[in-house]
N, C-alpha and C positions, 0 to 999 in steps of 0.2 A: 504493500500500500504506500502510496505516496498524499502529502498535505499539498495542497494547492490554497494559495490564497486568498482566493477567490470563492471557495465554497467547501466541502466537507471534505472526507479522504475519498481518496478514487483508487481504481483499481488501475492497477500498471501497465496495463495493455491497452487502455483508453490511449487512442491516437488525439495527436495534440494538432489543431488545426490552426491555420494562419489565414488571414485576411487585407489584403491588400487594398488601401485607402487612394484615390482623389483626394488629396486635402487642397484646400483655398491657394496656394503659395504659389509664386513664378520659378517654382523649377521644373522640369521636361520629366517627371519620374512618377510612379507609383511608391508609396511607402510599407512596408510590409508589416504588421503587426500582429501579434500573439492572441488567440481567440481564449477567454477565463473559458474553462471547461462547464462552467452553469449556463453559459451564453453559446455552447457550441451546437446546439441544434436547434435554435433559434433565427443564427444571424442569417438573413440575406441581401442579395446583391439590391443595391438602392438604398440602403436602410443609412441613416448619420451615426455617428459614433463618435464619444468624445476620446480625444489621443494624447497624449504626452508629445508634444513637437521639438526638439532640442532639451538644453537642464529644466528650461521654466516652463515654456509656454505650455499653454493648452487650448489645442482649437478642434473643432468640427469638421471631420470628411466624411464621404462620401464610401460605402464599399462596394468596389469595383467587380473583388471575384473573390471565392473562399478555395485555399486550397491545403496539403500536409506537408508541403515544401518550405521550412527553415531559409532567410536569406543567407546568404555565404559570407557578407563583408561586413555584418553588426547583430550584435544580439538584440531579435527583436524584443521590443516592449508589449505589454498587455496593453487592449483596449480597457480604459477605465470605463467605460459606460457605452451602449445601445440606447438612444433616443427613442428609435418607432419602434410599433409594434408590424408594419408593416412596409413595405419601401414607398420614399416619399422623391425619390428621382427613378424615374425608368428607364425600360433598355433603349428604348430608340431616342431619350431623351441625351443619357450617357453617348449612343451612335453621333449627335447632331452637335454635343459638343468638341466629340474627338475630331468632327469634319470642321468647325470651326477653327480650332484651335493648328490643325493640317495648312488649311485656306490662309487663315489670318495671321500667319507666321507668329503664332505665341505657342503658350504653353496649355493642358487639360485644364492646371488649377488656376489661372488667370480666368479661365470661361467660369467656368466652377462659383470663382468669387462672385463674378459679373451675375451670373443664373440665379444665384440663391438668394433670395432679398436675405436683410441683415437679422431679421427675426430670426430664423432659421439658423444661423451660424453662431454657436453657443461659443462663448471666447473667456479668456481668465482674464483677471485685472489683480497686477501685483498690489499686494497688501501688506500692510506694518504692523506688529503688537507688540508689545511688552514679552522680554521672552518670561516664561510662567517663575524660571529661579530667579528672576533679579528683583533685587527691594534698592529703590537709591537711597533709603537711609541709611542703609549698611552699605554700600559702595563706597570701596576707596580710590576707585577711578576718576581722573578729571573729568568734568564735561564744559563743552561750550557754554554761552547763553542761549544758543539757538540750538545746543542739544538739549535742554533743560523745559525751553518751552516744547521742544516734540514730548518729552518724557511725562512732562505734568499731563497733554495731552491724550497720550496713549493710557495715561492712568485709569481713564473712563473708558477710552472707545478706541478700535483698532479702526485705523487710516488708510487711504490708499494714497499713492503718490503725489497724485492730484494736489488733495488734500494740503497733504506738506507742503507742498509749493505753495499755496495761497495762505496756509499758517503763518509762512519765514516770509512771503514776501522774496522768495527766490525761485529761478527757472532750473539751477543744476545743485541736486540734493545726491547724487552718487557719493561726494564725500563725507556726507553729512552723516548717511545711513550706512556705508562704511565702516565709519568708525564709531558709530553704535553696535551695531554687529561684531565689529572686533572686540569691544568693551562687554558684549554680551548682555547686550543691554536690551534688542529688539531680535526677535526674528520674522522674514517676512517669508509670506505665503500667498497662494493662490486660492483667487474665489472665483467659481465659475457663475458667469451670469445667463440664466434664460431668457434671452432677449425678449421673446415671444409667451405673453400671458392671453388668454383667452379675457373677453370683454365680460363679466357677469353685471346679473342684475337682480338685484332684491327684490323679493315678493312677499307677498301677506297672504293668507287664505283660514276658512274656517277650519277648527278642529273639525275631524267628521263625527264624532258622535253628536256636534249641535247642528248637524247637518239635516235633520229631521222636522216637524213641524212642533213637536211636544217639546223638545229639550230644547228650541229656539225660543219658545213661549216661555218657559221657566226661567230661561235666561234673562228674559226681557225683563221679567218681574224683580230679577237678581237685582241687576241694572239700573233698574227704578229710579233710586236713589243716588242716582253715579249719573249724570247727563252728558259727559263730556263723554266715558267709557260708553255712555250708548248711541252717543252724535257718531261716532267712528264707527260701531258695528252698524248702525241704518246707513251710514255711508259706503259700507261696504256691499252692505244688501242690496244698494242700489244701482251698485255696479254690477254684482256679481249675484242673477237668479238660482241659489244655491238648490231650492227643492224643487224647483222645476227640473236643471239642468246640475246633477252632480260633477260632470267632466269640467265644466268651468268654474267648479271649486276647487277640483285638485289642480288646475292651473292657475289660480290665484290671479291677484290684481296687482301690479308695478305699485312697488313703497312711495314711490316717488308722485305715483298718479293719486294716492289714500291723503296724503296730507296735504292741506296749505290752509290758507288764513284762521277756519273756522272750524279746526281739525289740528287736537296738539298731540305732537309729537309724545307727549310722557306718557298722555292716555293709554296711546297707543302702544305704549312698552308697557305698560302695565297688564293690559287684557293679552301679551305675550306672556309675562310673566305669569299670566294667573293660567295659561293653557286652553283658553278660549280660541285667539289668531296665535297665528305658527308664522313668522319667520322661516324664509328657506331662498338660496340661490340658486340662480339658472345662469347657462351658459349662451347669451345672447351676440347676434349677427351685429358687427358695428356698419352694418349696410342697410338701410330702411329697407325692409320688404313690400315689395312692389308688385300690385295685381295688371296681369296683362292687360287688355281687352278697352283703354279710355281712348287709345287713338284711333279716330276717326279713321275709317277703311281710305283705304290708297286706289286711288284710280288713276291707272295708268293711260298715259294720249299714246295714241297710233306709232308716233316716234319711238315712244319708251318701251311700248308691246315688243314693235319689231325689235328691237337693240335687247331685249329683253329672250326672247325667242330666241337671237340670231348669238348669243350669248349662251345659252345650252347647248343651240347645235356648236358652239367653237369647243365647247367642253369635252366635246364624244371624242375629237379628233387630237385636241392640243390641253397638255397639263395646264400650260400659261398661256393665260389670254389679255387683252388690252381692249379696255373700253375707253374710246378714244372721244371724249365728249365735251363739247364749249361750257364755259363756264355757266350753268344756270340753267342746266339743261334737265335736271333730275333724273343724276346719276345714284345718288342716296335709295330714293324710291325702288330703282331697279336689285340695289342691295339688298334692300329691307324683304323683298321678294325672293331673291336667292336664298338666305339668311332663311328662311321660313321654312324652304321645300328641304336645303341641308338635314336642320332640325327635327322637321317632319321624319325625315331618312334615317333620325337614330345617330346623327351624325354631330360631332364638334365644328365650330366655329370659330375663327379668328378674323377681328375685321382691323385693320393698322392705319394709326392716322402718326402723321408728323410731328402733332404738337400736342398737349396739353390744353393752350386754347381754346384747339377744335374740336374736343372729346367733349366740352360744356354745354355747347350749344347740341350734337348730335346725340349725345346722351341722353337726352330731356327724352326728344324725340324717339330713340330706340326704346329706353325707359316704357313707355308708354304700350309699347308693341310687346316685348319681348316678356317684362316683368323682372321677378325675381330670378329667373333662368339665366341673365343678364349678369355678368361681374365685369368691375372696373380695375384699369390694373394703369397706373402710371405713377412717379416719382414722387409727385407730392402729395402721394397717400404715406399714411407713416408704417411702419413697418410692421406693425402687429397686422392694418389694415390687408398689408400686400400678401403676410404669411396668410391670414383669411384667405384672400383668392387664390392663394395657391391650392391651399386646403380642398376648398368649394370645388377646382378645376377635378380633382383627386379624386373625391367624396362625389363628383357626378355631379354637385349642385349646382355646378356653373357649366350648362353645356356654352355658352355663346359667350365671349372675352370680347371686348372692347379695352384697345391700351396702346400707347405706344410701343417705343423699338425694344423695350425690355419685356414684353410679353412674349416674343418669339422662344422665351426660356421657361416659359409655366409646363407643368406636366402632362400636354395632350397626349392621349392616349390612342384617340379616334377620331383625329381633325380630318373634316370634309370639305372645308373650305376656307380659304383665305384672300378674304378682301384686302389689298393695299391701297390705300384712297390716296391722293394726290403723290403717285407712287416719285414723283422727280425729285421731289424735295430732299434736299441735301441733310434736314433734319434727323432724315433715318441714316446717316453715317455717326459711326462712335468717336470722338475724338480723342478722348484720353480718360481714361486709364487704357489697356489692353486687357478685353482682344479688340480690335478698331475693326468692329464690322459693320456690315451695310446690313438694316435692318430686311430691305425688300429685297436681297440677293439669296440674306440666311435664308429666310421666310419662304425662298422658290425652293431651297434646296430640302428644307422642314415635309415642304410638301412632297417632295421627293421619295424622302424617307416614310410617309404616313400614308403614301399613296392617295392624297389631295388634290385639288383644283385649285388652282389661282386665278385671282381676278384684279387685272394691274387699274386703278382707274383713274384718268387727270386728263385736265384741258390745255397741257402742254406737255407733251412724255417726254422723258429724257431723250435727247438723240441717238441714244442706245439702246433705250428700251423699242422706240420706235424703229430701228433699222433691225431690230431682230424679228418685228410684227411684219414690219414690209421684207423680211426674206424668208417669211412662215415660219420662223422658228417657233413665232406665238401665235397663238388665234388673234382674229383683229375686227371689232365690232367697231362705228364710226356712227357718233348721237351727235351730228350739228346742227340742231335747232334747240334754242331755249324753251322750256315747259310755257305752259300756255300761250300767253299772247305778248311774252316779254322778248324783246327784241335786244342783238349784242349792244353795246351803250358807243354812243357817237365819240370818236378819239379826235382830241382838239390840241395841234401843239401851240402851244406863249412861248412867241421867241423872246428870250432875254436880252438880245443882243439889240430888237430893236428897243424892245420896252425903257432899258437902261437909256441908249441915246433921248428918245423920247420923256424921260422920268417920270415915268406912269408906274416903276417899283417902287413900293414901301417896303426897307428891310429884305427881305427875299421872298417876296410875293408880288405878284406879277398882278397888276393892275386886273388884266383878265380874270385870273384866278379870285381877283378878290370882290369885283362885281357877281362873278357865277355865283361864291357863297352867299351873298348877299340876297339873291334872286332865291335861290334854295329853301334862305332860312325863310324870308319872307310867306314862303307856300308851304312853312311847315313842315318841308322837308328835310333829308339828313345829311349829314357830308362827312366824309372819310379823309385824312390826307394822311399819306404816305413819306416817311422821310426814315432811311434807314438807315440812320447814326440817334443814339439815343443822348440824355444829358444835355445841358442849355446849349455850349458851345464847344465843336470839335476842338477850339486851338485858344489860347488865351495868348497874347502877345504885349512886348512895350514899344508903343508908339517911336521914341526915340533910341534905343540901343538895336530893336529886333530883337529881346530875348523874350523865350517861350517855355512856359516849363517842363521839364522831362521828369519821368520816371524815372525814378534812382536802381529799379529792377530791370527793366524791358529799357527797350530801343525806344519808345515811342513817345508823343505829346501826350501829357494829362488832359481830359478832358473836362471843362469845367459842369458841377452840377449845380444850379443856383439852391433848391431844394436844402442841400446839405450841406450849400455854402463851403464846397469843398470841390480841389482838383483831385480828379481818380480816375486810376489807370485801369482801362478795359481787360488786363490783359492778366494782371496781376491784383487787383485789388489795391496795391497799393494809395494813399490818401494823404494829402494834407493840404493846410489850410492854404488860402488866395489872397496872399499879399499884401497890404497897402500900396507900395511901394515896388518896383522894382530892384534884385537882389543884385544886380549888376549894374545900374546905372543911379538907381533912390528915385528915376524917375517916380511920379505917381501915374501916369499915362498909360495904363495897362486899359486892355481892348480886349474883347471876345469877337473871335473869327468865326462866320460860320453859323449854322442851323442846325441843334438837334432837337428832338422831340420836344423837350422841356419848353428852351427857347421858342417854337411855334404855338404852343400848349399857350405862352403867356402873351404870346403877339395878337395870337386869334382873340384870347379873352379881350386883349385893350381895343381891336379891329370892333369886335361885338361884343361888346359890353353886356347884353341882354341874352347871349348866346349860352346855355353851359359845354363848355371844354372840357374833356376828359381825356387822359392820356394812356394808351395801354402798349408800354415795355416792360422789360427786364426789371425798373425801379417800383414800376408799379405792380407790378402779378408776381411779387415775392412770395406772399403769403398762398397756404390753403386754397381760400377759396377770392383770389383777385380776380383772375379771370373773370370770375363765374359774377362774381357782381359788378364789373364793366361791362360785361356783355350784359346782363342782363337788367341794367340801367338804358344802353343803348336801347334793347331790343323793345321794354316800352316807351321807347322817347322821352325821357326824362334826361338825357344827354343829347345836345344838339349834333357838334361838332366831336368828332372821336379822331385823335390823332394816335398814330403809329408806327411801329418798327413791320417787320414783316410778318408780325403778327396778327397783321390784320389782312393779310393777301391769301391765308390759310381756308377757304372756303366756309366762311360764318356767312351765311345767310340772313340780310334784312329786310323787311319790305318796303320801309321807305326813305332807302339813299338813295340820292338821284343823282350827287355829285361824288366824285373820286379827283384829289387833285395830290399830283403825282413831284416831289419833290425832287432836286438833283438826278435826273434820269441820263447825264451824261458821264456821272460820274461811276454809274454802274456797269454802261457802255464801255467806259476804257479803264477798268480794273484789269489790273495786270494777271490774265488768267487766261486759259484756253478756252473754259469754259464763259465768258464772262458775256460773249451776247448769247449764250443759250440763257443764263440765268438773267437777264436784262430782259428778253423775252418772258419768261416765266413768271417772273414777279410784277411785271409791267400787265401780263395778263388778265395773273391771277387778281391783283389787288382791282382791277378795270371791272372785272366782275361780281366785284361787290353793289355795282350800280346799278339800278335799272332792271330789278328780278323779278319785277310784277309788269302790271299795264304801263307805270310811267315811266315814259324810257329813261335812259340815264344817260349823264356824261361822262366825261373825261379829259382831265386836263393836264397835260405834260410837260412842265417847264424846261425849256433846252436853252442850250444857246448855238446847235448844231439843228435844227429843221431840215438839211439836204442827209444827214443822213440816212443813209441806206436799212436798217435794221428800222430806225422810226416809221418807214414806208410801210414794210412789211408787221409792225407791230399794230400799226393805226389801221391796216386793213385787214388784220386778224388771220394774217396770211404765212399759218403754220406752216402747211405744204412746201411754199419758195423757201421759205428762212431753213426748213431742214434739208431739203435739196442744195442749199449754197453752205450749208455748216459742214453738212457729209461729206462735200467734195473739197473742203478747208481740212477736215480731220483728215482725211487720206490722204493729204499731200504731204499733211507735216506727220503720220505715224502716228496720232490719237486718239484716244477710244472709238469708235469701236473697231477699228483697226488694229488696238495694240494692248495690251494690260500695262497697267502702271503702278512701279511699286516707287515708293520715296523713300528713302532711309536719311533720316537726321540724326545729326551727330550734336551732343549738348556738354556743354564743359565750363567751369567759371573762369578758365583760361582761353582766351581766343586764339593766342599762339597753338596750345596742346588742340585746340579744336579743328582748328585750320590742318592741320599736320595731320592727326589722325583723316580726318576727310580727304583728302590730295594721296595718301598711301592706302586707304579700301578703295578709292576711285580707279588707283591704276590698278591693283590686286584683279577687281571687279571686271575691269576690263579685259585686261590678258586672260580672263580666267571662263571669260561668259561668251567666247567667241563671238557669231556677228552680232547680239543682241546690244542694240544701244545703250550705251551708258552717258548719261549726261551731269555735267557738274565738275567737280563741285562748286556750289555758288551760295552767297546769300540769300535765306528767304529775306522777304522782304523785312519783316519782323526780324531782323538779326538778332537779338537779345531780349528773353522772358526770364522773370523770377531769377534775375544772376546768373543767368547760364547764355552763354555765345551759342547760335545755334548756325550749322554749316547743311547743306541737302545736297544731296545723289537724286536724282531720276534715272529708273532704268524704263526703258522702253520694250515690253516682250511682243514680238508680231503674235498675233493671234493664229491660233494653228497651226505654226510652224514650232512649235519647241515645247516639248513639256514642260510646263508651268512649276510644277510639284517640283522638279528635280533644278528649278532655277532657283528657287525660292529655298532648297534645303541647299545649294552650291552659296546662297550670298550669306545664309542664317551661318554656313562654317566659316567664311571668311570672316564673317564679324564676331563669331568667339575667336577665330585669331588672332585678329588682332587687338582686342580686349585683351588677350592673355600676356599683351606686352608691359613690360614693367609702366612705360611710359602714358600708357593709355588704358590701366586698369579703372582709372576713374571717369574715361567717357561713358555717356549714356549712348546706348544706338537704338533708336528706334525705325524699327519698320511698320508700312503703312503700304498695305495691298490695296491698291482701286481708291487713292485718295479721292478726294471730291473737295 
């Protein structure tokens, strides 16, 4: 017999098994751990486990496979703990993230981290106590005065680091706690936290022996003489038909519903107390529950049948398909009908939008249709909320998801469909952390794996998605007429160039632009403007020297926010205050350059005084629910004018904007990109279409100082077809999507010399090493400097079809642990970035 420490004596010939973890962390390995013998016919594949990670840590993986193979290079550790009783990642889920992590040139536990909202991820937090043998009365040890205040502290209560640090009033306590621990003074330890607590809710209900008509009556008479003890139980009674209806006695009434003004609380613990009402908790949804069946039936026009129709039949033939339809055409509608027959079929659902913003307004409306079948999954839900949806996806209760790019990672089991709505939007790219994926690419290959349907939908598709529709790789449906009698909205350019000689500008509004509002508000109706730079003013400057202030982090201008009375940098957060004064001259002549949101938000209000302005960016839709009450201010006209970032070009539907005016449209034009008039088209579109969705048509107003250009021609005439015909034959000439794949590798270092050098020795590496495949670089992004770090870029160019992809992408991943591994460059960061956008 042998003792195991984990549980009783076992017999000797019991085989000892191992379990091989996904943990969260960016290394390329599985981790192998020791299965406790009470837990060995238990564990399986899917299931979380807490682990021992290094001397300290402790975190939550995933197990991958159980097997009786011992690793050969370390003794493994026991798993301390099994979370589920059942697997809470699956196999084709585990499948989708091994192909991300292949595709996006990371690691499994990079996905791993990304997949699992933070509920789910059970982690330690080092802790401090007093050790149990030290008294400081009897210590002949010296101590500080700042080890004296941790000590008197620890007297009471054990601390965690945090803690300390805001006791002393200091950021680095390693010496501190050091040399308490050498003193023998503290030892510190781990406490594991369960992120994830389930939401309860107290309830009240009758005993059931007075659940009867006799011993009710007896009661009352108890009572008699108690009126506040028997205001609470008539109040109860009055909620709750006990002798008619037993079942809604033993489901009780919410504590919270039982009391308020004329209903006291002590009563009410008292008739607990005496064994009359029972106190008891439930384990409640933090998601209203929602009855299908209040929205009004959908009736589709001729347009939306046929596209509707012609949209099944692309489904028999092609996985992915494109519905290729003008803005305001009721492309939603045709969802909310696929979305149904899915359903009906037994089948899961994913419908993907790009924003946050846009889930507000569509939500309502799904809401309504779908019900409580229905879960919402996006970022600024808090994490208890998202581990619920995860659950719900699990548990069957959520057959139909609505959510952003992080919902491509919930647990489908049995997805039959996947909607990606405004599929161009760059929003569905990850920027950083890793893995840097593209929500609408995973999402085709998800379906892949699940044997799914795709459905791309946007009124301007990428010029990728589009030349794969036009060479069949996808089905291709085409909705160009707007839903009932609403016609696309008339595009009006204001040339600057004359307006300014003429002096018909006020500030950066165009005389034009400022009559149309005018005319608008007059008739009651709404108006949009578009300006996407956020904050009062891009550039703050002094009149007499030319100096501008920069970010002491990044490369770039602070931009002023008048709001917070503070310059702050986009890039980095960084902040501080705006001067009197100029720092370099003592001028006081400082200027604000430039229009952003804020700035126009205060111009309009002085323009119309009678107008209300509201503004919807990044400063405003911080919180919870901003979005959702801008729009929803807009949506009953209690906000006149609504100014915004591109958050307002994301498909919100109004009924009565009739104006859209369209701020710096040159400057989106000659942004230094490849992409930059496909996205100039796209947002010029999309936001155009917020005008003019009902019978009143709408306008459009385009500030330039450019009217002969060519892209304006094609945008004012809504003339998708030419602008991709002339972009396609631009991509081919120069090797660009969809001709070529593009990976970017940046190199990040707080040395620009070490930065430089490492970039110029993978560039030639890369090159000699990748034969014809182009390699371009190395150069400055434009952004040469974030957060301290010089940043230097590679672009490789891969021809499409001509080279394996996989083995290009595993030849550049070894040359950059190569050169990592040099003494000189062990502290560059290198990141890769597959299909930047």
């Amino acid at each position: 017999m042998q003792t195991d420490a984990f549980g009783p004596e076992l017999p000797l010939e019991r085989t000892t098994r191992f379990a091989e973890l996904l943990l969260p962390v960016p290394i390329p390995k599985l981790f192998t751990y020791r299965v406790p013998h009470i837990l060995q016919d238990s564990v399986q594949q899917g299931q979380r486990a807490i682990v021992q990670f290094g001397d300290r840590k402790i975190i939550t993986g995933v197990i991958i496979n159980i097997h009786e193979t011992p690793p050969k290079d370390y003794e493994a550790k026991y798993i301390l703990e099994v979370l589920d009783h059942q697997p809470v990642v699956t196999p084709v889920q585990l499948k989708f993230f091994q192909w991300i992590a292949d595709y996006y040139a990371c690691t499994t536990g990079e996905v791993l981290n990304a997949a699992l909202p933070a509920g789910l991820k059970l982690s330690s937090e080092s802790r401090v106590q007093l050790h149990p043998a030290f008294n400081l009365d009897e210590s002949d040890q010296p101590f500080s005065e700042k080890e004296l205040i941790v000590l008197k502290r620890l007297s009471h209560e054990a601390l965690t680091y945090t803690e300390i640090s805001k006791l002393l009033g200091v950021k680095h306590l390693y010496s501190i706690l050091k040399s308490l621990a050498g003193k023998e003074a503290i030892i510190l330890f781990e406490e594991i936290k369960d992120k994830f607590k389930p939401k309860t809710e107290k309830r009240i209900r009758l005993q059931p022996e007075y659940a009867i008509a006799s011993a009710l009556e007896k009661l009352f008479e108890t009572l008699a003489s108690k009126p506040k003890q028997e205001a609470v139980l008539l109040r109860y009674l009055q909620e709750v038909p006990v002798l008619s209806d037993s079942a809604r006695n033993r489901n009780g009434i919410a504590k919270k519903d039982l009391i308020d003004e004329e209903i006291s609380e002590s009563s009410l613990a008292t008739l607990i107390k005496n064994k009359i009402l029972e106190e008891f908790e439930i384990v409640v949804s933090r998601f209203a529950e929602l009855e299908a069946g209040e929205a009004p039936p959908i009736h589709l026009s001729a347009d939306q049948q046929h596209a509707l129709n012609a949209t099944l039949q692309a489904f028999s033939t092609h996985q992915n398909n494109l519905l290729h339809g003008v803005t305001g055409s009721g492309k939603t509608a045709i969802y909310i009908n696929l979305i149904k027959q899915a359903l009906e079929g037994g089948s899961q659902v994913l419908y993907l939008l790009p924003e946050i913003a846009l889930t507000t307004q569509i939500v309502h409306r799904l809401k309504k249709v779908f019900g409580a079948a229905m879960g919402i999954y996006h970022s600024r839900f808090s994490d208890n909320e998202r581990v619920e949806v995860w659950n719900g996806v699990l548990s069957g209760k959520f057959k139909f998801i609505v959510g952003v790019r992080s919902s491509i990672f919930l647990p489908f089991d049995n997805l039959g469909l996947i909607i990606i709505d405004e599929e161009h939007d760059a929003s569905y790219k990850q920027q950083e952390p890793a893995p840097r994926y593209h929500a609408r690419d995973a999402a085709m290959m998800m379906a892949h794996f699940q044997h799914a349907k795709v459905l791309l939908g946007s009124a301007t598709p990428s010029v990728e998605t589009f030349y794969h529709a036009q060479e069949g790789r996808y089905g291709y449906v085409r909705l160009d007429k707007r839903f009932g009698e609403a016609q696309l909205p008339a595009m009006v350019l204001a040339d600057m160039g004359i307006e300014r000689k003429s002096k018909t500008i006020k500030g950066e509004f165009s005389g034009l632009l400022l009559r149309n509002i005018d005319e608008a508000l007059k008739k009651s109706e709404q108006v949009i403007i578009f300006q996407n730079r956020r904050g009062y003013s891009p550039v703050v400057n002094c009149e007499d020297c030319g100096w501008v202030p920069k970010c002491v982090n990044c490369a770039v201008s602070l931009t002023y926010h008048q709001f917070r009375h503070a310059l702050v940098c986009h890039y980095c957060g960084y902040k501080e205050s705006l001067p009197e004064k100029c720092p370099t001259c003592t001028s006081p002549r400082l200027k604000t350059v430039g229009y952003g949101t804020e700035k126009i938000e205060e111009e309009l209000s002085l323009h119309f005084p009678e107008a209300n302005v509201q503004r919807m960016d990044l400063d405003t839709t911080r919180s919870k629910t901003g979005y959702e009450s801008i729009i929803d201010q807009f949506e009953k006209g209690e906000t006149n004018i609504l100014v915004g970032t591109q958050m307002v070009t994301k498909g919100l539907d109004f009924d009565h904007v009739s104006l859209v005016g369209i701020f710096n449209v040159d400057r989106m034009i000659h942004f230094p990109d490849f992409r930059s008039y496909e996205r100039a088209f796209q947002l010029v579109t999309q936001v155009s279409g917020r005008a003019g969705r009902r019978e009143k048509p709408g306008t459009v107003i385009l500030q330039t100082s450019d009217t002969e250009h060519p892209l304006l021609k094609l945008i004012i005439e809504h003339n998708y077809t030419d602008f991709y015909r002339i972009e396609l034959a631009d991509r081919k000439q120069h090797e660009y999507p969809p001709f070529s794949r593009l990976i970017e590798v940046t190199l990040k270092h707080t040395d620009k010399k070490i930065c430089k050098a490492a970039a110029v020795q993978l560039t030639d590496t890369l090159k000699n090493s990748l034969g014809g495949i182009r390699v371009m670089g190395p150069g400055e992004p434009m952004i040469s400097k974030i957060r301290n770090q010089f940043l230097m870029s590679i672009l490789v160019k891969i021809p499409r079809g001509k080279t394996d992809l996989q083995q290009t992408k595993n030849s550049i991943l070894s040359k950059i642990g190569f050169l990592v591994k040099e003494k000189e460059y062990r502290s560059v960061r290198v990141i890769v970035d597959v299909d930047p956008v």
